[in-house]
The first five atom37 places (N, CA, C, CB, O) and aatype in JSON, in Angstrom:
{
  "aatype": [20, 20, 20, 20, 20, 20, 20, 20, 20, 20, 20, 20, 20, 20, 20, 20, 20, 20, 20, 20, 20, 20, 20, 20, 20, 20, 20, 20, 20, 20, 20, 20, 20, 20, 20, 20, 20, 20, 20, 20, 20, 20, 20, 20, 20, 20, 20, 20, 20, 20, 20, 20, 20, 20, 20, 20, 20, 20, 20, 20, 20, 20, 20, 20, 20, 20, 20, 20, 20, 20, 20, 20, 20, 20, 20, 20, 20, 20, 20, 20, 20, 20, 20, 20, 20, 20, 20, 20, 20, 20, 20, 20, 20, 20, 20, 20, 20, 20, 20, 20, 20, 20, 20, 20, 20, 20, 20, 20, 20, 20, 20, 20, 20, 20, 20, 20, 20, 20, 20, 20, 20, 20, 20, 20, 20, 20, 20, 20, 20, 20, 20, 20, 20],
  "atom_mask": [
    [1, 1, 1, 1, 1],
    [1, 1, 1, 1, 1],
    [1, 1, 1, 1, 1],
    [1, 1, 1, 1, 1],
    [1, 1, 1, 1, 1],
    [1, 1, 1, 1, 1],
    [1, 1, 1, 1, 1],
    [1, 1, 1, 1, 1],
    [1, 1, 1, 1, 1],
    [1, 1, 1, 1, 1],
    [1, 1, 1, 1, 1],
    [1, 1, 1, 1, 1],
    [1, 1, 1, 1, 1],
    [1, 1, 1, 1, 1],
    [1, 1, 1, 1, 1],
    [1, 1, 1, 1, 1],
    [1, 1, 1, 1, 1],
    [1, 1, 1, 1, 1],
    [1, 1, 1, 1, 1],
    [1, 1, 1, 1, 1],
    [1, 1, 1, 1, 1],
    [1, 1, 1, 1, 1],
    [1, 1, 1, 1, 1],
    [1, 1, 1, 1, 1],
    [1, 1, 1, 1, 1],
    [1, 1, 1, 1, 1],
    [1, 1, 1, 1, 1],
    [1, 1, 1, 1, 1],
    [1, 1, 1, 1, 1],
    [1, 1, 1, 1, 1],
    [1, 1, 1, 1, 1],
    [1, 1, 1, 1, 1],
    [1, 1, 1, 1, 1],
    [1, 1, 1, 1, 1],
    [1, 1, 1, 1, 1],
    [1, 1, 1, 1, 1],
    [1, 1, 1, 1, 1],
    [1, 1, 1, 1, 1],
    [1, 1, 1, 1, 1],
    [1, 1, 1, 1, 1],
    [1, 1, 1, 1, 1],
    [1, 1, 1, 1, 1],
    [1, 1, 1, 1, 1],
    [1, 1, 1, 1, 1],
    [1, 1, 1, 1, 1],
    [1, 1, 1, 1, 1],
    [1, 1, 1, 1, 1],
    [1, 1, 1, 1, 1],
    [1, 1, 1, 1, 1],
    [1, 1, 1, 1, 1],
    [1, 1, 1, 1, 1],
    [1, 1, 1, 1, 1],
    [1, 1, 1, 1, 1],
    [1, 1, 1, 1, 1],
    [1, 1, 1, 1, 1],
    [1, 1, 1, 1, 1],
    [1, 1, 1, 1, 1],
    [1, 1, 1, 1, 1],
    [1, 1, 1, 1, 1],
    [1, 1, 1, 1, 1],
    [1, 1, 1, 1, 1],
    [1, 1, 1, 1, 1],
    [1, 1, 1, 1, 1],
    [1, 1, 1, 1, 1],
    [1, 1, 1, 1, 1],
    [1, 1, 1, 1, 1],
    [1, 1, 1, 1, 1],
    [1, 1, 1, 1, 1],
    [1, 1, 1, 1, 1],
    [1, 1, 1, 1, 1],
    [1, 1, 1, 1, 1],
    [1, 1, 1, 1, 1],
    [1, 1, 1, 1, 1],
    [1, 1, 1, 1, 1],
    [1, 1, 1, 1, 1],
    [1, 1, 1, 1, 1],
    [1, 1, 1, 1, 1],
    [1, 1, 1, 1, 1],
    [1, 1, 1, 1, 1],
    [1, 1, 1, 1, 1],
    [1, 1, 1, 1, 1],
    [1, 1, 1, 1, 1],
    [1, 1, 1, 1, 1],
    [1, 1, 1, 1, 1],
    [1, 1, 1, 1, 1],
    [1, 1, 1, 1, 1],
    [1, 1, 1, 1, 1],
    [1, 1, 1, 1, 1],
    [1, 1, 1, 1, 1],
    [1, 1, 1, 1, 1],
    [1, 1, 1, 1, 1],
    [1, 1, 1, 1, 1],
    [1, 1, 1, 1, 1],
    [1, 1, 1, 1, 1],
    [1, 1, 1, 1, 1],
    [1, 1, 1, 1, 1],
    [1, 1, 1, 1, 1],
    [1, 1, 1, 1, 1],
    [1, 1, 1, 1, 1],
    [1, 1, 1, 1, 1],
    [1, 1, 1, 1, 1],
    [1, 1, 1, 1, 1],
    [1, 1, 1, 1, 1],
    [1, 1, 1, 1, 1],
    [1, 1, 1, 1, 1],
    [1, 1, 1, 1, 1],
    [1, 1, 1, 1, 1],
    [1, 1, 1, 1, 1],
    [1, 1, 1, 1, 1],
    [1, 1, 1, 1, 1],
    [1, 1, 1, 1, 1],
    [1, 1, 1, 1, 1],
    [1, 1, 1, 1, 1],
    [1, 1, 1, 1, 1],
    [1, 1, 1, 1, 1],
    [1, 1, 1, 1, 1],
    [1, 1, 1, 1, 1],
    [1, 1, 1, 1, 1],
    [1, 1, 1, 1, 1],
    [1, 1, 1, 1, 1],
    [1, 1, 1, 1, 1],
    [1, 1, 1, 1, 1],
    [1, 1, 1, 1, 1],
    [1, 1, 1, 1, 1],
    [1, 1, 1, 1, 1],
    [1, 1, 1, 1, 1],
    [1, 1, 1, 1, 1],
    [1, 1, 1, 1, 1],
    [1, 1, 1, 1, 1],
    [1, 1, 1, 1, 1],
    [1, 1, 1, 1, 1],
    [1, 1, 1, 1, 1],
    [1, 1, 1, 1, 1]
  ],
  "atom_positions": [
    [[-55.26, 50.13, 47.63], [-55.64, 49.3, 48.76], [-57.03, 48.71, 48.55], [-55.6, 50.11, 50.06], [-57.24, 47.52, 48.8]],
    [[-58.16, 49.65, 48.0], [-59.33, 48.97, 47.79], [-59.56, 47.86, 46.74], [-60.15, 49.85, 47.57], [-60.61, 47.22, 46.65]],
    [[-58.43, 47.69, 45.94], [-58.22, 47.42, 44.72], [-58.44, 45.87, 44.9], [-56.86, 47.96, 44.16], [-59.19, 45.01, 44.42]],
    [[-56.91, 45.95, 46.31], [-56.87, 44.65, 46.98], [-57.74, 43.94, 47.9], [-55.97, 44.65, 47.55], [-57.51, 42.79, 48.29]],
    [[-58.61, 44.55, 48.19], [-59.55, 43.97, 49.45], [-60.66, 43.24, 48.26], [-60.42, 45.51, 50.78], [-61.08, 42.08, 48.34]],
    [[-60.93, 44.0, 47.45], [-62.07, 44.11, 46.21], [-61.51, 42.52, 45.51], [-61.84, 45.91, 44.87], [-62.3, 41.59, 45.41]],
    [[-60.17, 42.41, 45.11], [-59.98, 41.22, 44.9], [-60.1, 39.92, 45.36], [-59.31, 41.28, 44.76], [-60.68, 38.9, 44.98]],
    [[-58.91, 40.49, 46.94], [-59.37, 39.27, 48.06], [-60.77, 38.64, 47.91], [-59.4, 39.88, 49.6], [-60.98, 37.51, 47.48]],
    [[-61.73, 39.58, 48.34], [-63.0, 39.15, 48.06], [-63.73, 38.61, 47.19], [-63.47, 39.73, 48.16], [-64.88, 38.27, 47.45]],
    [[-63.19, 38.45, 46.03], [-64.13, 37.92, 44.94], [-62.96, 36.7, 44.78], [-64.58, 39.12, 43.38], [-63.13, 36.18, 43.68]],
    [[-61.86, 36.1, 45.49], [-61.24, 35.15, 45.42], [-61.82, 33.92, 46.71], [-59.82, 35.72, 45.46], [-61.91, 32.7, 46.76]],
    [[-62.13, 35.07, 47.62], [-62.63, 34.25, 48.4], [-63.9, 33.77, 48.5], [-62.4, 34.58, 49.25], [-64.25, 32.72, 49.05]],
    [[-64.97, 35.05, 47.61], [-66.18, 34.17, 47.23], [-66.08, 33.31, 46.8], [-66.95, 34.47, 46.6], [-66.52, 32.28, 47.32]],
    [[-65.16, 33.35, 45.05], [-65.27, 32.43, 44.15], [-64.2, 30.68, 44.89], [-64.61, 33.36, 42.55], [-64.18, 29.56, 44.39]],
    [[-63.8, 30.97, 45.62], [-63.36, 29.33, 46.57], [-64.24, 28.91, 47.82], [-61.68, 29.42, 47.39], [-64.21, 27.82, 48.39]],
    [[-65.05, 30.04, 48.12], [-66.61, 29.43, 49.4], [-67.49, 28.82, 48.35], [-67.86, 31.03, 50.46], [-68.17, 27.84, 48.66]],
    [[-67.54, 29.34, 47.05], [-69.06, 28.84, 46.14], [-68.32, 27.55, 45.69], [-69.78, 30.05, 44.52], [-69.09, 26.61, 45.51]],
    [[-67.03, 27.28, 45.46], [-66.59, 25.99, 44.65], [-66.61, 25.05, 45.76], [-65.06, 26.03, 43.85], [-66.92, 23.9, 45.45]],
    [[-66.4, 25.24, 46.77], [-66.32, 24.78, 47.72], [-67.58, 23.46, 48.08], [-66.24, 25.95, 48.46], [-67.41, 22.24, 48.1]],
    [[-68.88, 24.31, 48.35], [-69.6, 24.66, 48.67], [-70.5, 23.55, 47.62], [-69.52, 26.07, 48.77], [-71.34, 22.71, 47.94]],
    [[-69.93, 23.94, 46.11], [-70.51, 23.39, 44.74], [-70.05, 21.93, 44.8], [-69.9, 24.21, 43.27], [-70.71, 21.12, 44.14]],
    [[-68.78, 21.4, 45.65], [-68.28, 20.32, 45.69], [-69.07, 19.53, 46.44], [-67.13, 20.37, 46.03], [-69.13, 18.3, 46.35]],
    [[-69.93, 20.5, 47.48], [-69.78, 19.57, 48.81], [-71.19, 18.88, 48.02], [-69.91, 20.44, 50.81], [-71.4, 17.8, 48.57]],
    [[-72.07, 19.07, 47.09], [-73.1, 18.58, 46.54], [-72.74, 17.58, 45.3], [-73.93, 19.7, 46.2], [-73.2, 16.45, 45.21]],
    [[-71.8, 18.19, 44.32], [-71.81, 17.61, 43.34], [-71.08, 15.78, 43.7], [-71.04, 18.69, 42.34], [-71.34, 14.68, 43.2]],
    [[-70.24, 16.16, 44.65], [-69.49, 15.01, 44.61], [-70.73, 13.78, 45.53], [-67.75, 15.4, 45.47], [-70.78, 12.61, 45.15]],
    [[-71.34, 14.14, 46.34], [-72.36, 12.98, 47.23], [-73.56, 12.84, 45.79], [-73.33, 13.87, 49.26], [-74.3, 11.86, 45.77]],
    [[-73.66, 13.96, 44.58], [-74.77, 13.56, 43.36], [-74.35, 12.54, 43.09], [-74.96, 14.36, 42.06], [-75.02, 11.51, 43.02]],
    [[-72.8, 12.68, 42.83], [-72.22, 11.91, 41.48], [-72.1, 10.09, 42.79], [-69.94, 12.99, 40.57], [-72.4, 8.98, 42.37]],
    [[-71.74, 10.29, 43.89], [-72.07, 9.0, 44.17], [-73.24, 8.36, 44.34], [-71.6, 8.76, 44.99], [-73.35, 7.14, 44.44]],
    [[-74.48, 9.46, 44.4], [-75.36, 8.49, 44.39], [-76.34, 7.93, 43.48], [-75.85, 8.7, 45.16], [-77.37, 7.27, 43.59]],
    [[-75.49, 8.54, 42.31], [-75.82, 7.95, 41.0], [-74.67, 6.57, 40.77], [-75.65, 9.3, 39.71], [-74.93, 5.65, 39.99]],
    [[-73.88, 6.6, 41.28], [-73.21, 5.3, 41.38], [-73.74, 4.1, 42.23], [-71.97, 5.57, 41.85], [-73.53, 2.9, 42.07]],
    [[-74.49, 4.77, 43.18], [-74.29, 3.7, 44.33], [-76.65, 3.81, 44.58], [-72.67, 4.63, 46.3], [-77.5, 3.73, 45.47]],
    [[-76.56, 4.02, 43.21], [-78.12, 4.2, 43.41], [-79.64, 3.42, 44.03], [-78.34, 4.34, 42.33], [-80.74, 3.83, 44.4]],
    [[-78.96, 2.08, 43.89], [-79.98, 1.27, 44.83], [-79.96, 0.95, 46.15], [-80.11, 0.2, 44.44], [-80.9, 0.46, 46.78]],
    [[-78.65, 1.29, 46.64], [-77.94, 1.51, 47.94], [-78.77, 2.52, 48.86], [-76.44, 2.09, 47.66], [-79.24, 2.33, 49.98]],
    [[-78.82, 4.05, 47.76], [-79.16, 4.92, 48.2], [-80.73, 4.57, 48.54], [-78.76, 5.93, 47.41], [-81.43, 4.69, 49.54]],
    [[-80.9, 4.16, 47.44], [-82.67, 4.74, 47.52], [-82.9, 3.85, 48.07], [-83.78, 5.0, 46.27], [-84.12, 3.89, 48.19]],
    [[-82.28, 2.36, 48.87], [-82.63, 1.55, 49.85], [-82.55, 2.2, 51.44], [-81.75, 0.37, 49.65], [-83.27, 2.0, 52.42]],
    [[-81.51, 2.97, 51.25], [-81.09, 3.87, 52.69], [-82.43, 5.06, 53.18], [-79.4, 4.99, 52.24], [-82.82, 5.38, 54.3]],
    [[-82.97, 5.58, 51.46], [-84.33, 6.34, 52.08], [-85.26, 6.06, 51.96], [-84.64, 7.36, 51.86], [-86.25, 6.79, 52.05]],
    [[-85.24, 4.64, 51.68], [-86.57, 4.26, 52.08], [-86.77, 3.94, 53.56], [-86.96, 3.13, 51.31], [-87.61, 4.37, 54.35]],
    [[-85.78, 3.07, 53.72], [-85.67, 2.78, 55.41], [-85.62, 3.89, 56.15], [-84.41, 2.01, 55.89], [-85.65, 3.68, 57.36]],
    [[-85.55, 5.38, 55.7], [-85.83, 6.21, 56.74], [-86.79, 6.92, 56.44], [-84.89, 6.93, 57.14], [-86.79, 8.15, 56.58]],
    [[-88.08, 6.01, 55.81], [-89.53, 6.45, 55.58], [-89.64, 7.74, 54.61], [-90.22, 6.81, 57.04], [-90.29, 8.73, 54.95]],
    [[-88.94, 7.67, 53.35], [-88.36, 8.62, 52.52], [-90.1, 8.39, 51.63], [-86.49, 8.15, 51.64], [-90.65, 7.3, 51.69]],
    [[-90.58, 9.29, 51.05], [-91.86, 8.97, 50.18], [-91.54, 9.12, 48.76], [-93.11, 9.93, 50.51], [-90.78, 10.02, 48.41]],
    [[-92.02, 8.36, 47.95], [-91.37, 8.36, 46.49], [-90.03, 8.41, 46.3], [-91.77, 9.39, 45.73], [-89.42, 9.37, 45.84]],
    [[-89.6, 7.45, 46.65], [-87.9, 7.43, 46.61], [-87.35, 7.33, 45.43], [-87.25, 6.31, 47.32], [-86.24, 7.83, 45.21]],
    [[-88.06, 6.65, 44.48], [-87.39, 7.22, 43.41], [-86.75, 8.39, 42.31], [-87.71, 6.89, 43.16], [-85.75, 8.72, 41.67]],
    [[-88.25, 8.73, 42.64], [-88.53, 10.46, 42.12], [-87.3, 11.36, 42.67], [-90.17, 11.25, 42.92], [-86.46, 12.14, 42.22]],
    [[-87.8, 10.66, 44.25], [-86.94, 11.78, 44.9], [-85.44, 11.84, 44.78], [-87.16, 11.76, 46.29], [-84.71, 12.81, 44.99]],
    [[-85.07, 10.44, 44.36], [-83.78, 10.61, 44.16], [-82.83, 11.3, 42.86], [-83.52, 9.48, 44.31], [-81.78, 11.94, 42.81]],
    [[-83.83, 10.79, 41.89], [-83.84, 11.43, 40.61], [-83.2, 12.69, 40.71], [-85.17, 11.59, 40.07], [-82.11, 13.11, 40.31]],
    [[-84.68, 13.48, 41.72], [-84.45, 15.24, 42.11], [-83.41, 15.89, 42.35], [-84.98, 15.68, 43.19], [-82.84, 16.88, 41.9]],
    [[-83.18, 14.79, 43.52], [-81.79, 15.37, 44.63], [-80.43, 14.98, 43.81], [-81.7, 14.38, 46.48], [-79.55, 15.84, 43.81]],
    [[-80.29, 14.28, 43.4], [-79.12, 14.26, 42.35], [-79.17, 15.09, 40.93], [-78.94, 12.8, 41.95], [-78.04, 15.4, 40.58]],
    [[-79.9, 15.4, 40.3], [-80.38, 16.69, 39.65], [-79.89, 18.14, 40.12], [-81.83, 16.69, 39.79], [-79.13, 18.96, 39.62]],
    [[-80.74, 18.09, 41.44], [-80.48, 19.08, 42.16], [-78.97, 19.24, 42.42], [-81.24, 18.97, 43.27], [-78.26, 20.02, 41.78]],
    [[-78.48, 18.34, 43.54], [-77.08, 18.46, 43.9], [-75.85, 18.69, 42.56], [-76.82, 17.04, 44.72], [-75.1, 19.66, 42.53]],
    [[-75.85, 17.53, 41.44], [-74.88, 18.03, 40.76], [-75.1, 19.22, 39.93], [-74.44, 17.12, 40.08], [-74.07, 19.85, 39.67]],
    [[-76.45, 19.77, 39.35], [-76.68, 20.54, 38.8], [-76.57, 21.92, 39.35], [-77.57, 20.2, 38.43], [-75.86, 22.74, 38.78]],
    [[-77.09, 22.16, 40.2], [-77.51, 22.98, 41.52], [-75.38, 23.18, 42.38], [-79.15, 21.5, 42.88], [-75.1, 24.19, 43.04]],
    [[-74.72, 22.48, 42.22], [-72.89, 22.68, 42.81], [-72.63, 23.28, 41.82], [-71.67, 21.33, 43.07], [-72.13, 24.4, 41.88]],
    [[-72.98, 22.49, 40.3], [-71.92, 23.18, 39.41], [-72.36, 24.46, 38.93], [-71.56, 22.35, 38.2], [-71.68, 25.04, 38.08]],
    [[-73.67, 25.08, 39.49], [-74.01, 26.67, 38.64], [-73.64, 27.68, 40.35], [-76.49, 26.88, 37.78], [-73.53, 28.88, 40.58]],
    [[-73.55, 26.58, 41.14], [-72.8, 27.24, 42.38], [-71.5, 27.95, 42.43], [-72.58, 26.31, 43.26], [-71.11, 29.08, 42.72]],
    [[-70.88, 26.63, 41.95], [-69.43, 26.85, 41.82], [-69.09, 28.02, 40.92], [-68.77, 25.61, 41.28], [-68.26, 28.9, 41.18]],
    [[-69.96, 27.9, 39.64], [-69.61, 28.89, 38.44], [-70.25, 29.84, 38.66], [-69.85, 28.54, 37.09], [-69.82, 30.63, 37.82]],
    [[-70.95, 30.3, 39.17], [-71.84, 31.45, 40.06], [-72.87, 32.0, 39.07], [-70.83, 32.86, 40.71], [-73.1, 33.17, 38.78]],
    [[-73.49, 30.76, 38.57], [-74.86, 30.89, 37.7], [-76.12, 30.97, 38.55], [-75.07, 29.61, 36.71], [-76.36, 30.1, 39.38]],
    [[-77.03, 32.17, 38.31], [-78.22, 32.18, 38.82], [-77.59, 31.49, 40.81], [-79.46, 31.0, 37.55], [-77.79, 30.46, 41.46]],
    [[-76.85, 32.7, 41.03], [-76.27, 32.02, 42.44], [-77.18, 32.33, 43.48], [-74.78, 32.58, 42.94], [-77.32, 31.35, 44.22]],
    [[-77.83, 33.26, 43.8], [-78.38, 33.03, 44.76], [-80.02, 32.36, 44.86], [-78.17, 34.15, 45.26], [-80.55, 32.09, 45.94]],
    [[-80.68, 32.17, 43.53], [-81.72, 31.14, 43.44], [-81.25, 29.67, 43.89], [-82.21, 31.11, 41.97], [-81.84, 28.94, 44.69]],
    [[-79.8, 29.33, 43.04], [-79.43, 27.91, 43.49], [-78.99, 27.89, 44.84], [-78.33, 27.29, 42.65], [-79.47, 26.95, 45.47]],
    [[-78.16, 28.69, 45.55], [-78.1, 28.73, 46.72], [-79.46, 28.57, 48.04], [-77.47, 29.82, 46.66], [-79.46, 27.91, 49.08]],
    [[-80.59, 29.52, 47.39], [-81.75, 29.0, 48.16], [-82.7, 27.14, 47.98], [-82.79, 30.27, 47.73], [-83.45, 26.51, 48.72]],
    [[-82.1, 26.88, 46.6], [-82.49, 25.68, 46.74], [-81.4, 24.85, 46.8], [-83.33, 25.33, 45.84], [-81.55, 23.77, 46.24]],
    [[-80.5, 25.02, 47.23], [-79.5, 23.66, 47.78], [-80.0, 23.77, 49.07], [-77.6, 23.75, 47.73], [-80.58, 22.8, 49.55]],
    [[-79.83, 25.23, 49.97], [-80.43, 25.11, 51.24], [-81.93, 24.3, 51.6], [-80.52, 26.46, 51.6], [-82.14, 23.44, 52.45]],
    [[-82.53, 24.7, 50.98], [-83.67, 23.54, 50.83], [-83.7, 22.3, 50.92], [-84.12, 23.49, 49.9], [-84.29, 21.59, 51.73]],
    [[-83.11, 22.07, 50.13], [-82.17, 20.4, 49.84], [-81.89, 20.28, 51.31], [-80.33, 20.36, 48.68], [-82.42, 19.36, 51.93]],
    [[-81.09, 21.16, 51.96], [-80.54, 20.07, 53.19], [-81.24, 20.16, 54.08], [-79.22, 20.17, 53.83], [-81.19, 19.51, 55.12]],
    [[-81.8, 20.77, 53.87], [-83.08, 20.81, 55.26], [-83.58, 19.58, 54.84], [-84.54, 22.22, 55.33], [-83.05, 18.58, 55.32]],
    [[-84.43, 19.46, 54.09], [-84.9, 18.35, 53.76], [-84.32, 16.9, 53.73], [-85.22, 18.63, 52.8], [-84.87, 15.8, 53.78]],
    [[-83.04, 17.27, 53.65], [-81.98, 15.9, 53.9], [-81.74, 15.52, 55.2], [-80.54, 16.08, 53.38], [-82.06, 14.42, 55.67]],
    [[-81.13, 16.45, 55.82], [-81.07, 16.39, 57.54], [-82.29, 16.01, 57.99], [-80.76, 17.8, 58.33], [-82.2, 15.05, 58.75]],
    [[-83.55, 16.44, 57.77], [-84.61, 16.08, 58.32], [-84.6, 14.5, 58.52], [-85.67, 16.6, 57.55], [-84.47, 13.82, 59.53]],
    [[-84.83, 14.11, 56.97], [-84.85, 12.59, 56.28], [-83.99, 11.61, 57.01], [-84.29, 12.58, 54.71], [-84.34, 10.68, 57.73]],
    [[-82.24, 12.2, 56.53], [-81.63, 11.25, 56.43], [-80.68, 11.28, 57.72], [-81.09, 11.21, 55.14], [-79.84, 10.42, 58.0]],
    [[-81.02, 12.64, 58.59], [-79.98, 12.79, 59.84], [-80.95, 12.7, 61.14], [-79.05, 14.41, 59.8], [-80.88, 13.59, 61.99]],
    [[-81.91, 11.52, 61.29], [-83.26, 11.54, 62.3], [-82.56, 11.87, 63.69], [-84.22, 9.85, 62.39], [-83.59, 12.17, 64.31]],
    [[-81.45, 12.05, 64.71], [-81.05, 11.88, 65.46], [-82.11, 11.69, 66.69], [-80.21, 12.63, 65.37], [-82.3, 10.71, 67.42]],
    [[-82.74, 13.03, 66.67], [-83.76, 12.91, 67.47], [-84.32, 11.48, 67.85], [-84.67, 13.65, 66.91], [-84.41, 11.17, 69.04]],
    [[-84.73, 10.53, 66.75], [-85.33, 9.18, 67.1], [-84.73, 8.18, 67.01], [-86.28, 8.86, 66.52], [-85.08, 7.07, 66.6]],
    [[-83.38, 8.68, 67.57], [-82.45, 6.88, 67.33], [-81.93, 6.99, 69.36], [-80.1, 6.97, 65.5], [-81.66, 7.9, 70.15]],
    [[-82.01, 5.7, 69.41], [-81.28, 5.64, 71.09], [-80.4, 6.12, 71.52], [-80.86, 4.66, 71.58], [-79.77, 6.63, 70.58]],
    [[-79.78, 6.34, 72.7], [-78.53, 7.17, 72.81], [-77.3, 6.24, 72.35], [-78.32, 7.72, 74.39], [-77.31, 5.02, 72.52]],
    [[-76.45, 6.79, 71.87], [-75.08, 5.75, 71.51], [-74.12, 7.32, 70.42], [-75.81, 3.64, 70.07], [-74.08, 8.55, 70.36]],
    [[-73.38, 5.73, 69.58], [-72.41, 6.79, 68.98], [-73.61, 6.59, 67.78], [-70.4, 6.39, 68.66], [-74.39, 7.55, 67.87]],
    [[-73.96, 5.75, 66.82], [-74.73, 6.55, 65.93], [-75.46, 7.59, 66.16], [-75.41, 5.96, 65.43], [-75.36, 8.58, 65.44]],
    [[-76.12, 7.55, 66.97], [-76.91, 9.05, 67.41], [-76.16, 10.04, 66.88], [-77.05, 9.41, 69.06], [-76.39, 10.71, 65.87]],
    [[-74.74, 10.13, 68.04], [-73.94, 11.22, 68.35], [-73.48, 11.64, 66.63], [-72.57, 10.72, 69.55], [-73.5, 12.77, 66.14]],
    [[-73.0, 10.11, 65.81], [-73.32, 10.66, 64.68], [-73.63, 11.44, 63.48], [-73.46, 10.56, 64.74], [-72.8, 11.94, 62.73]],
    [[-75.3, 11.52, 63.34], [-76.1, 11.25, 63.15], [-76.54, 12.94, 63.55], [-76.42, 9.95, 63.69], [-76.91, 13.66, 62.61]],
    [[-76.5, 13.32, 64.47], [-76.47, 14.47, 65.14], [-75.46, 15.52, 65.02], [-76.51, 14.16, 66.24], [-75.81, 16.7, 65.05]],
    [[-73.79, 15.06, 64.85], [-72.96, 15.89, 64.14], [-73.15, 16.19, 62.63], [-71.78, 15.39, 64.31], [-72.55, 17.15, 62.17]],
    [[-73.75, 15.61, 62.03], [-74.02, 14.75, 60.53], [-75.34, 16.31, 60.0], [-75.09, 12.37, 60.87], [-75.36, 17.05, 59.01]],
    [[-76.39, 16.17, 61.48], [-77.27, 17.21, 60.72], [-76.5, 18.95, 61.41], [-79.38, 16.85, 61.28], [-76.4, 19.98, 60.74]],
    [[-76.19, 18.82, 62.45], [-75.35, 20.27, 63.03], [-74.19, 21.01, 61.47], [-73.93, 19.52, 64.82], [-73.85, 22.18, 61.26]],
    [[-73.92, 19.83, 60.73], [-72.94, 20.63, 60.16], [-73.82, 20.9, 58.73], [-71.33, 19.84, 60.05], [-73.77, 21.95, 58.1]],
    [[-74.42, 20.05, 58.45], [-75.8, 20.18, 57.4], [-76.23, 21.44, 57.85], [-77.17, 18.96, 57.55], [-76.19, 22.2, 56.88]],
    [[-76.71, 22.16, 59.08], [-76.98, 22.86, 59.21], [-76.3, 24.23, 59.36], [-77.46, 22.43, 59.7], [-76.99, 25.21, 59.65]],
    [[-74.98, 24.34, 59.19], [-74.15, 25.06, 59.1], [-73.68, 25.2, 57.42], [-73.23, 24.63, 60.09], [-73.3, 26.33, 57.14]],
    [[-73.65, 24.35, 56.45], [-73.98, 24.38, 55.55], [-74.92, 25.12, 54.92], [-74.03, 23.63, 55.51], [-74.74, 25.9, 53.98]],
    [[-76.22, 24.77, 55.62], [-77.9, 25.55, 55.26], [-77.23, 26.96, 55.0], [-79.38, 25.63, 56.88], [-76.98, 27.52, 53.94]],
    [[-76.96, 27.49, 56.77], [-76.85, 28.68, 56.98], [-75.68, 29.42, 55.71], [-76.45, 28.74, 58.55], [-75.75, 30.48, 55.09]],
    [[-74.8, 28.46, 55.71], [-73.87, 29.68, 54.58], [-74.26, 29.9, 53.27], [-72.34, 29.31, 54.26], [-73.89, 30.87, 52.6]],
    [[-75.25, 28.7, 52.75], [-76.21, 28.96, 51.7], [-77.02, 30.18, 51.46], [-77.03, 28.09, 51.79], [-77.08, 30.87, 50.45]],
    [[-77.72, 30.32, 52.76], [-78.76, 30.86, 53.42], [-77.79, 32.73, 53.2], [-79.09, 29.91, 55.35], [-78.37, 33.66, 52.65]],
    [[-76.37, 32.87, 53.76], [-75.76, 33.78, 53.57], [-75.28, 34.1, 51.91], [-74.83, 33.59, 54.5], [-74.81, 35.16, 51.47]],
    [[-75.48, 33.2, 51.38], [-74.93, 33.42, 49.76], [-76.27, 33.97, 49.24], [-74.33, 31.82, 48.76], [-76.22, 34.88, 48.42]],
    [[-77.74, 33.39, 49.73], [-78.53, 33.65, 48.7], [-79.07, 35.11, 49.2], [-79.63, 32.46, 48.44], [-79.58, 35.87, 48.37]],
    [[-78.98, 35.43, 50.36], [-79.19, 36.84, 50.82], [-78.19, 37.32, 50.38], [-79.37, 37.17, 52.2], [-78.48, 38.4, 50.89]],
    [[-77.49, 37.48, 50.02], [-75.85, 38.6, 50.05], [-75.55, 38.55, 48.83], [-74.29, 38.1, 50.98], [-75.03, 39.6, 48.44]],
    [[-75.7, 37.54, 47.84], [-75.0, 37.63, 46.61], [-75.72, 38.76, 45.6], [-74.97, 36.13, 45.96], [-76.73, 39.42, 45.8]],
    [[-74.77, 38.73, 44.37], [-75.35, 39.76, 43.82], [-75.45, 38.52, 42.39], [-74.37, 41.47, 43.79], [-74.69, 37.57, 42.19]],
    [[-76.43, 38.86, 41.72], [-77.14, 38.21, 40.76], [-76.25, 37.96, 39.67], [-78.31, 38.93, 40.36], [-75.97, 38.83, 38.85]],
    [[-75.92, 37.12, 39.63], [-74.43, 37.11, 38.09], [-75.1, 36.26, 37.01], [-72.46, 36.02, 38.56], [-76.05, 35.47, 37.03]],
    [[-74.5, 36.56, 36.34], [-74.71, 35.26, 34.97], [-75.72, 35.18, 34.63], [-74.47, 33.8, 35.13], [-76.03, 34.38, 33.75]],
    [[-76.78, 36.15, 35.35], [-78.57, 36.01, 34.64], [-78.62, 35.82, 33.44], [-79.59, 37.27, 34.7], [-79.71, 35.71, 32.87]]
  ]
}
């Protein structure tokens, strides 16, 4: 019986971290496609060094999903993806300073689930156990 719970569990880690590794790698890989788009989008939301920064965050995101997914150095990358979205939600989910409407409402679902994101990060990098060092 423990045999099976012991499994369950490391099936269901290993599909929360791929998961999880997707939800970054795939917005990297577009915004290396769609890169002047992007770094036009943070500048307009008073983003500082937008280039750099974009550089980072796509660095970060696809690099930072795929040692997620594969559960390299997991709970260091887990504390800095969480990072990442703080810093993204902040940036790129202002809700607080937009008028009332549906972008807001948005805009506001946009950072709530960013922030539910954070948090399960936030649960991987406390809880995991150190693999692949």
């Amino acid at each position: 019986m423990g045999t099976q719970i012991e499994l369950a569990q490391k099936v269901l880690l290993l599909a929360g971290r791929a998961l999880l590794g997707l939800y970054f790698i795939v917005p990297g890989i577009m915004k290396v496609m769609g890169f002047e788009g992007t770094a036009e989008a943070m500048a307009n939301q008073g983003v500082p060094m937008v280039t750099v920064l974009l550089v980072l965050t796509i660095i970060i995101q696809i690099g930072g999903g795929f040692c997620l997914a594969a559960g390299i150095r997991t709970q260091a990358v887990a504390f800095v993806l969480a990072g990442l979205t703080l810093v993204i939600s902040v940036f790129m989910h202002s809700f607080w300073a937009m008028d009332e409407g549906v972008q807001q409402a948005h805009e506001m679902q946009n950072f709530i689930k960013n922030m539910a994101i954070m948090a399960g990060l936030m649960c991987i990098a406390g809880t995991a156990k150190p693999s692949r060092e």
